[in-house]
N, CA and C of each residue as an Amber inpcrd file, in Angstrom:
protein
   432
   0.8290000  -1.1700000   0.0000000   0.0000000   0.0000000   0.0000000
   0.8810000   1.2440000   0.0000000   0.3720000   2.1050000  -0.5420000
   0.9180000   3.8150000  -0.7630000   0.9060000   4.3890000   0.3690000
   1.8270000   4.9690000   0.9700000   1.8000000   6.1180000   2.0160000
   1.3260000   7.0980000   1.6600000   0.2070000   7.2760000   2.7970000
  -0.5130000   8.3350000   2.8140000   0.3560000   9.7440000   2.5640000
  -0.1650000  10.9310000   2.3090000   0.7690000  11.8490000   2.0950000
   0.5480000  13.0830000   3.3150000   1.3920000  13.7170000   3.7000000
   0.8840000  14.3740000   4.8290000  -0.7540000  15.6730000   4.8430000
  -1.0340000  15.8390000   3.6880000  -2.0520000  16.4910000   3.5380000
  -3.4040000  16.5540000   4.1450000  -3.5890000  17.1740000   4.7910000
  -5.1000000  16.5450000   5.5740000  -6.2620000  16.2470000   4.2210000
  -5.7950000  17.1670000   3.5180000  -7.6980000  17.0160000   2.4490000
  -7.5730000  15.5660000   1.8810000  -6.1580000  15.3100000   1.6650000
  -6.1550000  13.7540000   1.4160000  -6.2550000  12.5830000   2.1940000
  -6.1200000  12.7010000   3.6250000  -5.9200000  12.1610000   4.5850000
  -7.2380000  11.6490000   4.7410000  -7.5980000  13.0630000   4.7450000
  -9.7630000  13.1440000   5.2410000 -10.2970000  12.1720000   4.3100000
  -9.5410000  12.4580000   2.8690000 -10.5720000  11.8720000   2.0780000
 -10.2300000  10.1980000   1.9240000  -8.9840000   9.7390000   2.4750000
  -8.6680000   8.3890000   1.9940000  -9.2760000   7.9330000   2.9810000
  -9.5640000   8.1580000   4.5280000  -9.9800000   7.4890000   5.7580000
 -11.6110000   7.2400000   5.2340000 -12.2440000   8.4870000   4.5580000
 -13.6110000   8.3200000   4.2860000 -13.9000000   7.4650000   3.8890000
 -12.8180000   7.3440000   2.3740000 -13.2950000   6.3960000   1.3470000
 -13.0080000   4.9370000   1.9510000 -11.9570000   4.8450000   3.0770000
 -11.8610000   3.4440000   3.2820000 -13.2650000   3.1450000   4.3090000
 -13.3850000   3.9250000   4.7450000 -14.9070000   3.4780000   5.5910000
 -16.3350000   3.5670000   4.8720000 -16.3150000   4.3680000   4.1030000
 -17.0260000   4.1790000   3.2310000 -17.3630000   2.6600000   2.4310000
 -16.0640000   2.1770000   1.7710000 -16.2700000   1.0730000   1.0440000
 -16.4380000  -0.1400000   2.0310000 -15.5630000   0.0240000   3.1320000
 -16.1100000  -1.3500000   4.5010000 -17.8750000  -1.1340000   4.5480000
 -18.7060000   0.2880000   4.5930000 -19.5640000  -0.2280000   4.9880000
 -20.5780000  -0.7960000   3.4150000 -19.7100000   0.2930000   2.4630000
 -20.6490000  -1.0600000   1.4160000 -20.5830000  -2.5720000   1.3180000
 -19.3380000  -2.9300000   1.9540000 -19.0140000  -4.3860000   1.6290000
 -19.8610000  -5.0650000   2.9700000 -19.7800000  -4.3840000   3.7170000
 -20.7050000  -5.0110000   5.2500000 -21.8320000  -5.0670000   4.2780000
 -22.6120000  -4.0730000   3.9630000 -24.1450000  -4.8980000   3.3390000
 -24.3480000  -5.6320000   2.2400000 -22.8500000  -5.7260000   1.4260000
 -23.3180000  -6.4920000   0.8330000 -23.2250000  -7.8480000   0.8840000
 -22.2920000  -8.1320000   2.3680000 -22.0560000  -9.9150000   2.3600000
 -23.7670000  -9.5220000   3.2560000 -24.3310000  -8.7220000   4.0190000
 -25.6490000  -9.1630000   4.7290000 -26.4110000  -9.2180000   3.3850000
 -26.2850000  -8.5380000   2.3080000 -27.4910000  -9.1680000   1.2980000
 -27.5620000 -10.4650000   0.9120000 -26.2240000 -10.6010000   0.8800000
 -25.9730000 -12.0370000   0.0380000 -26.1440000 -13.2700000   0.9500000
 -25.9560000 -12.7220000   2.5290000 -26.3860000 -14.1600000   3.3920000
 -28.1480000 -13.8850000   3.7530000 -28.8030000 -13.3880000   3.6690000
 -29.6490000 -12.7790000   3.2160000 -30.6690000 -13.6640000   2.3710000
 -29.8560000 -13.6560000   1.1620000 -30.9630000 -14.6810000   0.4350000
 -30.3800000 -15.8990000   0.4630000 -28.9670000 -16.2680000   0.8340000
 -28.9960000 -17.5810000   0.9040000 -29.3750000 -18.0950000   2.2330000
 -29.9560000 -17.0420000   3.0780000 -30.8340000 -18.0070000   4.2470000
 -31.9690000 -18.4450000   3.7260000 -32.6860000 -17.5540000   2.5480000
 -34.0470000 -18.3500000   2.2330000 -34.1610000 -19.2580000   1.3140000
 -32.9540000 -20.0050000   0.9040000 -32.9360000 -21.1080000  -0.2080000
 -32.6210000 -22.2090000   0.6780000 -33.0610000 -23.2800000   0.6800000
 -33.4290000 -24.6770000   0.8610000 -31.8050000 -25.6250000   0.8800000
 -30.9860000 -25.6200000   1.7680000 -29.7310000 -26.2830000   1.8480000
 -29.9110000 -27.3020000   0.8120000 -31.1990000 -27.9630000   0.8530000
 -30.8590000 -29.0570000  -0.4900000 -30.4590000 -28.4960000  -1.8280000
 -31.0150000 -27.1910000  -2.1320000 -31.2400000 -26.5890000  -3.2330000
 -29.8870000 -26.6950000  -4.0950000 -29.7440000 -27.0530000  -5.4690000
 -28.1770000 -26.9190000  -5.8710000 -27.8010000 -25.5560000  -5.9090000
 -29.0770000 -24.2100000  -5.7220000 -28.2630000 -23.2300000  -6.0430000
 -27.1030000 -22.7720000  -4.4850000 -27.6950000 -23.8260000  -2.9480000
 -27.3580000 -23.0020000  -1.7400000 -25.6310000 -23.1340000  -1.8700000
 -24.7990000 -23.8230000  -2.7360000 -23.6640000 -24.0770000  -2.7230000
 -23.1420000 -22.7260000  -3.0440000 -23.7910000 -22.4120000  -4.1160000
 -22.9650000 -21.0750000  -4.8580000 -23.5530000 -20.2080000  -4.1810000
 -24.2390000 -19.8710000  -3.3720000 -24.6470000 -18.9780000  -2.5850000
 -23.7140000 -18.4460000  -1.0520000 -23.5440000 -19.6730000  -0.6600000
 -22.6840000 -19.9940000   0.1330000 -21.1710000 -19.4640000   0.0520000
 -20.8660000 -19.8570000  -1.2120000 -19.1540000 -19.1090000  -2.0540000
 -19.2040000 -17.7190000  -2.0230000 -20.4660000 -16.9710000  -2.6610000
 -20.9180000 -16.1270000  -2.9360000 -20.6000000 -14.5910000  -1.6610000
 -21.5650000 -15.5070000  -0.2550000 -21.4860000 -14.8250000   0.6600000
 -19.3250000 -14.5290000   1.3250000 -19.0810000 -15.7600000   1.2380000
 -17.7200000 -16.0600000   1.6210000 -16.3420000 -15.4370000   0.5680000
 -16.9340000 -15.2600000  -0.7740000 -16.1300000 -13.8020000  -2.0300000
 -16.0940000 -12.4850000  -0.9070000 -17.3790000 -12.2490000  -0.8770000
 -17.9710000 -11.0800000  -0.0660000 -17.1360000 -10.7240000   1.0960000
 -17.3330000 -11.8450000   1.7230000 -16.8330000 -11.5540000   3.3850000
 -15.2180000 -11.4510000   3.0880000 -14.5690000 -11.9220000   1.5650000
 -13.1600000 -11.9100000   2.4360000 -12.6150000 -10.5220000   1.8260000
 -13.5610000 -10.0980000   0.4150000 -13.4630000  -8.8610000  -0.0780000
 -13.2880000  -7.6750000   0.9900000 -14.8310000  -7.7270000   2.4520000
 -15.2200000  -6.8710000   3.4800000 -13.2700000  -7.2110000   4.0930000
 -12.6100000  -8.5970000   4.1110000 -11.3470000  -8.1540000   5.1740000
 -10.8840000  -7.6460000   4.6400000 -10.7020000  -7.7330000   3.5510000
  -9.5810000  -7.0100000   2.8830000  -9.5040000  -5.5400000   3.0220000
 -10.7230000  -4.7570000   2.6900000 -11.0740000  -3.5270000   2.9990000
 -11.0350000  -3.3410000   4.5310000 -11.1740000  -3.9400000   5.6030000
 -10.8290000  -3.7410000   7.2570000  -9.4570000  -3.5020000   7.1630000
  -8.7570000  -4.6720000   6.6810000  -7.5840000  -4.3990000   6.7110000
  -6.8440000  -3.3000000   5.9830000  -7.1180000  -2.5190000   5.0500000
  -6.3310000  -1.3380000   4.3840000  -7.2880000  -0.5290000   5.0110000
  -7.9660000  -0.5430000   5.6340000  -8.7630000   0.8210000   6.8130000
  -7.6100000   0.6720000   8.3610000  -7.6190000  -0.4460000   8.6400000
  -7.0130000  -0.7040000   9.7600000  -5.6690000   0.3870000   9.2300000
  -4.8370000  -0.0810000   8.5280000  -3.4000000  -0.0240000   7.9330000
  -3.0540000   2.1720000   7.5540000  -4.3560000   2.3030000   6.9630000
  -4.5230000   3.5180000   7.0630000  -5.2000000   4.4160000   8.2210000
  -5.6500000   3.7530000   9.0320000  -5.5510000   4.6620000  10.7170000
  -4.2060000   4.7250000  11.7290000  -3.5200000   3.2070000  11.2870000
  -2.5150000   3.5390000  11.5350000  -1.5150000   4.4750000  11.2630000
  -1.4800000   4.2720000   9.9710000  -0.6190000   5.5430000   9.5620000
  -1.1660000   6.7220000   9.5250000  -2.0190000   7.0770000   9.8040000
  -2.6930000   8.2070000  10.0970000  -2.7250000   9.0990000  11.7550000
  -2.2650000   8.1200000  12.7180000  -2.4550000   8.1810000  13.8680000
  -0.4390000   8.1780000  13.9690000  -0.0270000   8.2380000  13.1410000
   1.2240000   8.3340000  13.2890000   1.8160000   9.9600000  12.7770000
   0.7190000  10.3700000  12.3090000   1.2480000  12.1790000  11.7670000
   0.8420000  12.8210000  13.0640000   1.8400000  13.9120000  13.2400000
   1.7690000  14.4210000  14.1040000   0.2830000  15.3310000  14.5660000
  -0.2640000  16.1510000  13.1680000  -1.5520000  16.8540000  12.3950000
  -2.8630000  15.9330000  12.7180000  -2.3810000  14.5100000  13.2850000
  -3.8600000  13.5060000  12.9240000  -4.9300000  14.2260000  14.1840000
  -4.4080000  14.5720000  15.1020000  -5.4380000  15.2840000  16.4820000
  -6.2930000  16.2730000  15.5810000  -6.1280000  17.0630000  14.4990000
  -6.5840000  18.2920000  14.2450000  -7.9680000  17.8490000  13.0510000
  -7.2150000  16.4310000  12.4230000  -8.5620000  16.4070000  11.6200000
  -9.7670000  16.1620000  11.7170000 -11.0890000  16.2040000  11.5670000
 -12.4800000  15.6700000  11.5980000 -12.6340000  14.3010000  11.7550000
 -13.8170000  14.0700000  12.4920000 -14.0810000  12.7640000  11.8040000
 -14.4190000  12.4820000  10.8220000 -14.2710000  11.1450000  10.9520000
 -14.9000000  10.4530000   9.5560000 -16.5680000  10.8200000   9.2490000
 -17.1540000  10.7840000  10.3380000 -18.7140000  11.2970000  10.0150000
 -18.5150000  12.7920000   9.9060000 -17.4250000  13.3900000  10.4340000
 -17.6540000  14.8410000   9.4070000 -17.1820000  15.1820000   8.0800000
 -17.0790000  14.3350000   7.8610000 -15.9980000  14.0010000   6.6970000
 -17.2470000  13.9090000   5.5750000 -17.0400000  14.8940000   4.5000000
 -17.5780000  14.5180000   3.3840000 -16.9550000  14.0780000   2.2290000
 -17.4890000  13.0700000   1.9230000 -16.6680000  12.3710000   0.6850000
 -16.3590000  12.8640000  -1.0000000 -15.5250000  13.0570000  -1.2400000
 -15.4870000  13.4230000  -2.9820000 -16.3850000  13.4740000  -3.5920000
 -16.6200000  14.4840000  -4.5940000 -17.6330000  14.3530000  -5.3940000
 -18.1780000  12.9800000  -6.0110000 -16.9160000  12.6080000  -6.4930000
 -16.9230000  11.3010000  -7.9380000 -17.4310000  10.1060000  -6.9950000
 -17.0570000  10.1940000  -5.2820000 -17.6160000   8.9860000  -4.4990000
 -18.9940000   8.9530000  -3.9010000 -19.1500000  10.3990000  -3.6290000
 -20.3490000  11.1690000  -2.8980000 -21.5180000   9.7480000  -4.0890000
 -21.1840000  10.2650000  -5.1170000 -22.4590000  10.0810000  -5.8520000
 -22.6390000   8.3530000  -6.1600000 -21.2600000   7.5890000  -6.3420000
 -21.4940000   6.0900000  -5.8500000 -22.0870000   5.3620000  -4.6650000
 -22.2420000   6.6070000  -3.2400000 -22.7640000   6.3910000  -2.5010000
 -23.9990000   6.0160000  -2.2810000 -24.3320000   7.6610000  -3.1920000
 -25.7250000   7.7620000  -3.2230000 -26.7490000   6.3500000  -4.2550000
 -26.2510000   5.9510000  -4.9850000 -26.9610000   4.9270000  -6.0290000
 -26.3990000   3.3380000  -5.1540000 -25.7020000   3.1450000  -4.3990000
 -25.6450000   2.0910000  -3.4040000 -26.4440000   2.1820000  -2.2560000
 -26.9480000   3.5750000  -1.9260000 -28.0100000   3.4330000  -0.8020000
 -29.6620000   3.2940000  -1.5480000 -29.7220000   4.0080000  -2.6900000
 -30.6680000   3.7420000  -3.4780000 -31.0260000   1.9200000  -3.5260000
 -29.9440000   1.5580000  -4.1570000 -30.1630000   0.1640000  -4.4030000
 -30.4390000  -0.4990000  -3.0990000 -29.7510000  -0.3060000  -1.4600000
 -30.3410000  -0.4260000  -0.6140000 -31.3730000  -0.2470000  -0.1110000
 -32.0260000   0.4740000  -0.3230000 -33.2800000   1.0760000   0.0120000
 -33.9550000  -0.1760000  -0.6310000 -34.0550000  -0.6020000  -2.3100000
 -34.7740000  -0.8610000  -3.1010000 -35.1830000  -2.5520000  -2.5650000
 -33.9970000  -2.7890000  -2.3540000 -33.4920000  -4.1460000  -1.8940000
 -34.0440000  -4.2410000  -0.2820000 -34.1050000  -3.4360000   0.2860000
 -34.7900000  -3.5700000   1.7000000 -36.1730000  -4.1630000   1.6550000
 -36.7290000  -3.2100000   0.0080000 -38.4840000  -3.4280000   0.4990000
 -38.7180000  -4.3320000  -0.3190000 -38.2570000  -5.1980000  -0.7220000
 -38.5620000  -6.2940000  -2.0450000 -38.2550000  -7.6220000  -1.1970000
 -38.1540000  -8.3460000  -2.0970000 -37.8620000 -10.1470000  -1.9660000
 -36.2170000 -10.3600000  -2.5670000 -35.4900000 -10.2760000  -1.2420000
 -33.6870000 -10.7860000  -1.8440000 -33.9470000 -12.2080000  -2.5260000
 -34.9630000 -12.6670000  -2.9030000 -34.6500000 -14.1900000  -3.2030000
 -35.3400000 -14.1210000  -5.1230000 -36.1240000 -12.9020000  -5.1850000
 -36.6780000 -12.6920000  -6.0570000 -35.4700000 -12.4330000  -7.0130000
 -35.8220000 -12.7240000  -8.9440000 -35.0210000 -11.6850000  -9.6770000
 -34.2840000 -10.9360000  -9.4490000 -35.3190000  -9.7770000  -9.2130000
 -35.3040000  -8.5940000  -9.3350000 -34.0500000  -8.2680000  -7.6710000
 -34.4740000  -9.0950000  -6.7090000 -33.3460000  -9.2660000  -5.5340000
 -32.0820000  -9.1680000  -5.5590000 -31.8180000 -10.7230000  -6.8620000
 -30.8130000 -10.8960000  -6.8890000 -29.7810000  -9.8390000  -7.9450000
 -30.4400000  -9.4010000  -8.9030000 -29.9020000  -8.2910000  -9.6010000
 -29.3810000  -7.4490000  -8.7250000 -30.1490000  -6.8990000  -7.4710000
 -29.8100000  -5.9720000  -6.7830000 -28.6240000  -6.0560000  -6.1150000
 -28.4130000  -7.4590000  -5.8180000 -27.1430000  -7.5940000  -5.1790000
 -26.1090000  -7.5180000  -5.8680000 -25.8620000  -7.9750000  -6.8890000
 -24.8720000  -7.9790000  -8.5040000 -24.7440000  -6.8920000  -8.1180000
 -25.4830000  -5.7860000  -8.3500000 -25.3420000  -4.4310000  -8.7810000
 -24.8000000  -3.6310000  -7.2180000 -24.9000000  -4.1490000  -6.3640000
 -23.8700000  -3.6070000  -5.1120000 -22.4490000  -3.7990000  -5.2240000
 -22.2050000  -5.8000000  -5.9970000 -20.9160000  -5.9130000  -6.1620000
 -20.5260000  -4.5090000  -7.2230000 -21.2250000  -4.3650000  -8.1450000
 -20.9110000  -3.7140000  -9.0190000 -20.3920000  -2.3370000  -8.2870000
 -20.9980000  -1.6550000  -7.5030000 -20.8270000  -0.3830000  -7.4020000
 -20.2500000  -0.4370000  -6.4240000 -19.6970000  -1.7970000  -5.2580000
 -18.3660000  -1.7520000  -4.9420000 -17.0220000  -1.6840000  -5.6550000
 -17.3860000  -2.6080000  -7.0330000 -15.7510000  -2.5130000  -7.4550000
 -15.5650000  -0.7960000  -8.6280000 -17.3270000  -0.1950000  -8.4920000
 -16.5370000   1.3120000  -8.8820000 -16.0060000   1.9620000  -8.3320000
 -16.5860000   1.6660000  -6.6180000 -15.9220000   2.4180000  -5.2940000
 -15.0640000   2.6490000  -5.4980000 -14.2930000   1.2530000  -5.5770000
 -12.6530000   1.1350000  -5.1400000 -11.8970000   1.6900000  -6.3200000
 -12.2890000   1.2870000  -7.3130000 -11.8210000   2.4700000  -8.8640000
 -11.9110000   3.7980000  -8.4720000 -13.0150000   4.0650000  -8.5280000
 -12.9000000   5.8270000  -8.1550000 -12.3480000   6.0260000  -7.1060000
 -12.0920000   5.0590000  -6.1390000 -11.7690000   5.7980000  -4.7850000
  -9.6100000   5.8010000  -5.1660000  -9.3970000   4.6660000  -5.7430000
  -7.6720000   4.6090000  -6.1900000  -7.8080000   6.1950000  -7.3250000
  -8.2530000   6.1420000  -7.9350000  -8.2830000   7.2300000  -9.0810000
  -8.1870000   8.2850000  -8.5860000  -8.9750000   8.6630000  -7.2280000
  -8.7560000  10.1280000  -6.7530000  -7.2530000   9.5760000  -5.4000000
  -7.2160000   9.0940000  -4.8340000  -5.9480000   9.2150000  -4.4150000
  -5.1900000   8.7390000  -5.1160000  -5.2680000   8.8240000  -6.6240000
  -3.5680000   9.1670000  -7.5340000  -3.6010000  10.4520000  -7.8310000
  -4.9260000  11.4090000  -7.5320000  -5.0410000  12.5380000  -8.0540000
  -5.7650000  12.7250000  -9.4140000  -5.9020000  11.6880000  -9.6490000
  -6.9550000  11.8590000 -11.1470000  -8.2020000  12.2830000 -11.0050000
């Protein structure tokens, strides 16, 4: 991983984005165990469901762990007392708005059937707008 750079606006914004993407990945292994609680262990699909949730969960460590890795080094600048929190912390434009269409899809996915179609699309489409997270979120801390 990249050392953080001493800048707070970058600092602010890499801590966001790493908590940010932990908590998309938290809902999306709960979507995905979710509907594979309502499929039938006999079922041939509960196997891949099962993998499914367990992609998820090791995706969510991975992201703990480069959150972990970046508080550390963050808690090692002398400047770290002075910055905001993370809940005051507003996120980048380019992330702000991946946010917003992952809580959408949450929302959508709350009031429906996870076991339905239309469910399971929804969950795809979280993986999906996790792995833009993490794109947009590397893209703006290269500065792009």
């Amino acid at each position: 991983m990249t050392r953080l750079p001493d800048d707070p606006n970058t600092i602010k914004d890499a801590l966001r984005g790493a908590s940010d993407g932990l908590l998309i990945a938290i809902r999306e292994v709960d979507a995905r165990e979710r509907l594979k609680r309502g499929v039938r262990p006999g079922n041939a699909e509960f196997p891949a469901l099962a993998r499914e949730v367990r992609v998820a969960a090791e995706a969510l460590l991975v992201l703990a762990r480069v959150e972990e890795a970046k508080a550390n080094e963050t808690a090692a600048i002398p400047t770290a007392s002075r910055l905001p929190t993370i809940e005051e912390s507003d996120p980048p434009e380019d992330l702000a708005s991946i946010l917003a269409e992952w809580r959408a899809v949450e929302r959508r996915l709350e009031a429906g059937d996870q076991a339905s179609p239309e469910g399971q699309r929804l969950i795809a489409e979280f993986e999906a707008l996790r792995n833009r997270y993490v794109r947009a979120l590397e893209a703006h801390r290269k500065g792009r």
